[in-house]
ZATORLO-201899 format. One record per residue: z, x, y of N, C-alpha, C, O in turn; residue in one letter. Coordinates in steps of 0.05 Angstrom, whole numbers, plus 5000, padded with zeros to 4 digits. Atoms other than C-alpha are relative to their C-alpha. Example, Ala and Ser with C-alpha at 12.3 -4.5 7.8 and 13.67 -1.06 7.14 Angstrom:
residues 2
500050184976515652464910500050185024501350395024A;499949844976514352734979501449855022501849955044S;
END
This chain:
residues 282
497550004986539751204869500749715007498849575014X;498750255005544050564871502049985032504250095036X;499449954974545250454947501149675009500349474997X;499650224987548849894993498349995028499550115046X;501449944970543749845058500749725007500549504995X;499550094989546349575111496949755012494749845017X;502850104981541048975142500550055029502750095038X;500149874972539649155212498149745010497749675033X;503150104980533648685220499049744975497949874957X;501450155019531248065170498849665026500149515041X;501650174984526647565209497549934978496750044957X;501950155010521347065195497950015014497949885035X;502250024989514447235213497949865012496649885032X;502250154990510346705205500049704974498649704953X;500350045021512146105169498249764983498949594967X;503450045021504845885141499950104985498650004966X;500449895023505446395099502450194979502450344960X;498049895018512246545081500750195007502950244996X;499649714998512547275111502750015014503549855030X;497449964980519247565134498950364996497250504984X;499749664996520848285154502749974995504049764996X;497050055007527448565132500150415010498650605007X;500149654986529649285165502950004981504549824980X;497249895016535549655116500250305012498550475011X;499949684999539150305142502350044975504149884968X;498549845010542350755097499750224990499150405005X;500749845019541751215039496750104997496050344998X;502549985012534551125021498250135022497550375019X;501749794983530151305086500550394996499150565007X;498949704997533052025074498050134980497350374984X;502149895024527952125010498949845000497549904981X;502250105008523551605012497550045007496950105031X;503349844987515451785007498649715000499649514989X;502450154996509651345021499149914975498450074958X;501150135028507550854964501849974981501349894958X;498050085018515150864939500949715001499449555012X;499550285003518550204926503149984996504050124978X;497750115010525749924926500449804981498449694971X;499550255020528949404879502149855006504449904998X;497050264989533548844908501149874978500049824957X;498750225014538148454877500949765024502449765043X;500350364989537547734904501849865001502349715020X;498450125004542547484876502750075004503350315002X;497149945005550547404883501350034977503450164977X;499349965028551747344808497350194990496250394999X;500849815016547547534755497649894993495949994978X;502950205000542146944764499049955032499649815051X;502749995013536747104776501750324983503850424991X;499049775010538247744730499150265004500050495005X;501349714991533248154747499350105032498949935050X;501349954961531248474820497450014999496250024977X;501250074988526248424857499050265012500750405023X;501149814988521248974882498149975021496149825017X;501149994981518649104947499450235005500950394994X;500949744995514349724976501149985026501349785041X;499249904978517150095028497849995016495950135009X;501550074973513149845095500050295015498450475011X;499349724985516050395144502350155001504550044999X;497249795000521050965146500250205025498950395030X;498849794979525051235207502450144985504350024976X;497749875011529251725179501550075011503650145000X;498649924979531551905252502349824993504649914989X;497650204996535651215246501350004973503649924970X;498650105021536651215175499149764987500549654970X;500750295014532450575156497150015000495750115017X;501650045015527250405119499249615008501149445008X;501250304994522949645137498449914979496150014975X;502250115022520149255080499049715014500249565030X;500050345002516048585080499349884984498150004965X;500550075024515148115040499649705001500949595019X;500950245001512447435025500949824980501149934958X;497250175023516646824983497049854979495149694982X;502250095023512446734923501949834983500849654970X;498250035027518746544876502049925009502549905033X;497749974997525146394862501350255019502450205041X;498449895000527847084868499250035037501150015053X;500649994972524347164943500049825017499549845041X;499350164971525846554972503450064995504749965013X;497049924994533246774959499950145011499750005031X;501249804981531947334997500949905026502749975040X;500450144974530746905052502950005010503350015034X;498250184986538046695054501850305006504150245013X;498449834990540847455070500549915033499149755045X;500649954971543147555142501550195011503750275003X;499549654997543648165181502850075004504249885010X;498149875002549548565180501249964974503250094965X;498949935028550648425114498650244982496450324990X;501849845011548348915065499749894961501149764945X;501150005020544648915005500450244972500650474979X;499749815014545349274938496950024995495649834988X;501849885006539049684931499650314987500250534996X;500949705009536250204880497550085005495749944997X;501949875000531250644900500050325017502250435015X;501850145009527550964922497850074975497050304972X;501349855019523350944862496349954999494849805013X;502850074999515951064835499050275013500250405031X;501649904982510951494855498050015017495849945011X;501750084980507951504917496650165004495350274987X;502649904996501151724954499950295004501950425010X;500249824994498152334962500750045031499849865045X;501750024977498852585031498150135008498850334996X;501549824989493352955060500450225024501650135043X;499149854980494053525107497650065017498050195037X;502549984979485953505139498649734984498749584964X;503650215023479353105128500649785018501549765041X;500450324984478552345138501749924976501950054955X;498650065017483251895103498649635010498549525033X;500450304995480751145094501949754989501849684965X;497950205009485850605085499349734992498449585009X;501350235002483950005046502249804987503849834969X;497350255002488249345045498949724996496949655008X;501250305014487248605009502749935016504750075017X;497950134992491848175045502850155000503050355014X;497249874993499648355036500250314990501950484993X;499849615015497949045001499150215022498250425013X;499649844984497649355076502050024996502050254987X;497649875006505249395067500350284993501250445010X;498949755003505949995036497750295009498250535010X;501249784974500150345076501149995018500450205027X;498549984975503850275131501250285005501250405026X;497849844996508350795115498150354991498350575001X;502749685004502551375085498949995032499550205044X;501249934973498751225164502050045012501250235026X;498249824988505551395196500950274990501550455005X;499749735008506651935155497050305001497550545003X;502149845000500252325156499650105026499949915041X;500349844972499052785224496549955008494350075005X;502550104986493952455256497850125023495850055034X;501549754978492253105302497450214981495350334988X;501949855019489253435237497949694977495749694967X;502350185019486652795194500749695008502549535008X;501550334988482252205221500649834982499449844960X;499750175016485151655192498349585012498449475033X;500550224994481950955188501349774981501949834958X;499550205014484150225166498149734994497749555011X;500450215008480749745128501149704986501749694962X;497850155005484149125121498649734992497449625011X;500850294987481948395093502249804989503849854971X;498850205009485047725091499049775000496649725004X;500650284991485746975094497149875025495049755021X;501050084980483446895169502150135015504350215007X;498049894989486047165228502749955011503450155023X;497550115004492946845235501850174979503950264986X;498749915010494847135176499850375007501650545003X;500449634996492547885194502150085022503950255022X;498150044982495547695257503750064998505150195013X;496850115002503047495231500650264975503050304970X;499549825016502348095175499550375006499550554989X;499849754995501748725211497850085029498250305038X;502749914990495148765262502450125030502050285048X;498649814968500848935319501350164999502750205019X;499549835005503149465287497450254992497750494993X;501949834990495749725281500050105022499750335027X;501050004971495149625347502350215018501550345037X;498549904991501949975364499550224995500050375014X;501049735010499550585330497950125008497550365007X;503549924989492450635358499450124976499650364973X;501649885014489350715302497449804996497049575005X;503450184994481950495289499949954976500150104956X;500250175029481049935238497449815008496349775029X;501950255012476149395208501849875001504349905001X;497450325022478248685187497049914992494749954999X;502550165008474248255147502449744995504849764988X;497850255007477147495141498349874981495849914981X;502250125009474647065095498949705009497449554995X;500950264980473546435149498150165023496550005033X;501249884991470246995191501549985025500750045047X;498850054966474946835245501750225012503250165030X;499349844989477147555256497850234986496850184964X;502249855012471848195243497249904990495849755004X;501450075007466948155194500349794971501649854951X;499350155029466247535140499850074981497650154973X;500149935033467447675075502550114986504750014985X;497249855012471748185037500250215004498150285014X;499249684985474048865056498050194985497350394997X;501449805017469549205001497550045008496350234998X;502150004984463949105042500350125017498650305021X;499549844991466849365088499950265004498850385022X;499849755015468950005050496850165000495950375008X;502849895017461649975016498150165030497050375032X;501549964974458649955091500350385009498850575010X;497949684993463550595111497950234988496250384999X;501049685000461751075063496550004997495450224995X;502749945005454550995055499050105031497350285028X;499549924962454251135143500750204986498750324979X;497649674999459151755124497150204983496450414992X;501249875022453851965061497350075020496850305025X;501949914986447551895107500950155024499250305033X;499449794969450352255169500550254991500150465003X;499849555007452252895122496850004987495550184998X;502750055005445552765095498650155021498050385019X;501649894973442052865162501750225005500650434997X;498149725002447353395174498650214993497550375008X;501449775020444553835119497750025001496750254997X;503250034993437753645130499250145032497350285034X;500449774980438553945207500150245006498650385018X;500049744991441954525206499350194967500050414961X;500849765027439154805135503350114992504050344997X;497549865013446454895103502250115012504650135004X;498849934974448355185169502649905004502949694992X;497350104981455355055202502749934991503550124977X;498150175005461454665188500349864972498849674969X;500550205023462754395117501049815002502749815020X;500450284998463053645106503950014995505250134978X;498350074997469553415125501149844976499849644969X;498650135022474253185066500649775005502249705022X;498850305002474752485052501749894975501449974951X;499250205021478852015014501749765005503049715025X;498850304990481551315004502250024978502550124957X;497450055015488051064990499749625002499149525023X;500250304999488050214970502349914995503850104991X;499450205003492049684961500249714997500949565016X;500250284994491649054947499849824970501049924951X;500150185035489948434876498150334993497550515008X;499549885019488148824820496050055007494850255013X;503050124995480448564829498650165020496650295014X;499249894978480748834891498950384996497250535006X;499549694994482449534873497650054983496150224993X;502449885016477049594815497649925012495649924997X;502350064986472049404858499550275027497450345038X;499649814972474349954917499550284977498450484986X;499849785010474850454855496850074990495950304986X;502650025007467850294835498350135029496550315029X;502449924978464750394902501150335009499650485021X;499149714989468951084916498750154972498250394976X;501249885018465951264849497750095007497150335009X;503049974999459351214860499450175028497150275031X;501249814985459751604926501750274996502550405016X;498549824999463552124898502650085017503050325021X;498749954976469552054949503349864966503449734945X;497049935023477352114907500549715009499549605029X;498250284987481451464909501549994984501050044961X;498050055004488351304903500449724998498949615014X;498950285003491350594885502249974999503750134988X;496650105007497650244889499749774990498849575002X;499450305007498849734841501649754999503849805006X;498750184998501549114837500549894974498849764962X;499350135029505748934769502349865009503849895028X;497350085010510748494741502550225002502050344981X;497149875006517748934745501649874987501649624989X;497150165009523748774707501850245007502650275030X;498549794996527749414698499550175020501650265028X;500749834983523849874751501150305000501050465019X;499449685006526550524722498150114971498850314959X;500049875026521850564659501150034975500350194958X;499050075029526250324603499149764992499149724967X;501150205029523449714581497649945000496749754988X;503950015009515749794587498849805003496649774994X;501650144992514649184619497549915020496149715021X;502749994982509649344672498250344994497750515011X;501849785004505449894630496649945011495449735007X;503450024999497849984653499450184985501250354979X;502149785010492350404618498150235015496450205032X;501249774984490151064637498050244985499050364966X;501949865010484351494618501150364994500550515013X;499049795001487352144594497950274986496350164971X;501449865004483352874574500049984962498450064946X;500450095029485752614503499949774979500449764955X;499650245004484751884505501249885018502149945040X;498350254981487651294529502650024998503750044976X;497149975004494751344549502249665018501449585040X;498850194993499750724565501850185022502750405015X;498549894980503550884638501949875011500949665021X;498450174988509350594666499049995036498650175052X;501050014970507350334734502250025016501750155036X;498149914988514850334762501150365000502350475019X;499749754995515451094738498650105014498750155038X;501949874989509051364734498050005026496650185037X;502150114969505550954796503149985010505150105002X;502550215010505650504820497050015020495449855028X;502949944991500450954854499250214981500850344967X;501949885026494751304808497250015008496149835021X;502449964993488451584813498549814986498649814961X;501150194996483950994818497950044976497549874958X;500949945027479551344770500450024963498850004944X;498850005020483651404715501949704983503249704961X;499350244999485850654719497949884978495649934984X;500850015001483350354666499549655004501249504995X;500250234987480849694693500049754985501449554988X;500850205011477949304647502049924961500749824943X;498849925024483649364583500949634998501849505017X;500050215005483948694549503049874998503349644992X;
END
């Protein structure tokens, strides 16, 4: 859908690292799911030519708007920069497929730097009375966790990690440690579980992770959810040009029941079972 959204909200977060927020009401909050994505056009002509894709952050549908953010890597996103509010933007979306949601269990949230964005919008959406959700999150150092979302953890009460890699917020290192830490705790506690009550009681609470974040990142999170048997979801991060699936420039590889199959990451993702990703395709 090919929408005009009004800006409501475009601010500069933090600028060490480039981050703004940009709030749009219109059209799009009305259908958009968790792990979908818009496509800006940047430009007033026709240069830059192509748009620009951002994941949907958060969605009030009460107001009608939808909050992305996003960080000026490029050309087309430091143009970006020069909107200002009350103007509106031509935006299509929203497109892509998003995350599962879950309706019980535990849900673990795992984030590389700016690829909390579009978790944002799966931990508001999910009913947090039926499924324990947690966030794992790493970055830079804390400044940047800081200026990229940690007060919107915090606004939510929900219970997270950090790992930085200066150690100057959480634990040092990288989030996958983190992760790795998590479920192996989760594996021994049903462990002893089963080992007390003989089979007895309550069955083991459903888990699964949903990621985000470099590419590196994710096959490393899909590896460790492998090996403890626990499902995982990914959102990737490609090149776009067209963002509807006609010109096949951000295909990945996917493990299919009859081979390897080529996927459009703007249709078919650009979330996918983490398993089926195939990671290592030359």
């Amino acid at each position: 859908m090919l929408s005009q959204e009004k800006i409501i909200c475009h601010r500069l977060l933090d600028p060490r690292y480039g981050l703004y927020q940009l709030v749009l009401r219109g059209k799009i909050a009305a259908t958009a799911q968790p792990g979908q994505f818009v496509h800006l056009k940047v430009g007033a002509t026709t240069d830059p030519l192509l748009r620009r894709p951002l994941s949907i952050a958060r969605i009030d549908r009460a107001r009608g708007e939808i909050t992305l953010f996003y960080r000026v890597v490029g050309r087309g996103t430091a143009l970006l920069t020069d909107v200002k509010e009350q103007e509106s933007l031509n935006v299509l979306g929203p497109l892509g497929k998003g995350f599962t949601k879950p309706a019980e269990g535990e849900l673990l949230l795992v984030a590389g730097g700016i690829g909390i964005f579009p978790l944002f919008s799966l931990l508001e959406a999910v009913d947090r009375s039926r499924v324990k959700v947690k966030v794992m999150w790493g970055g830079e150092n804390r400044q940047f966790l800081e200026s990229a979302g940690l007060p919107i953890l915090r606004e939510l009460g929900v219970e997270y990690e950090a790992a930085t890699l200066d150690g100057s917020l959480g634990q040092k290192g990288l989030v996958t440690a983190l992760l790795e830490s998590s479920l192996h705790r989760t594996r021994t506690s049903q462990e002893m579980h089963h080992s007390a009550v003989a089979g007895a009681g309550p069955k083991d609470s459903v888990l699964q992770v949903a990621a985000c974040g470099p590419r590196g990142m994710l096959k490393a999170v899909t590896e460790i959810c492998c090996r403890q048997g626990v499902p995982v979801e990914v959102c990737l991060e490609e090149r776009m040009a067209c963002g509807v699936g006609a010109c096949l420039g951000c295909v990945c590889t996917v493990k299919t029941a009859t081979g390897h199959k080529r996927r459009r990451v703007c249709a078919e993702g650009p979330v996918f079972d983490g398993r089926e990703v195939v990671w290592d395709e030359g």
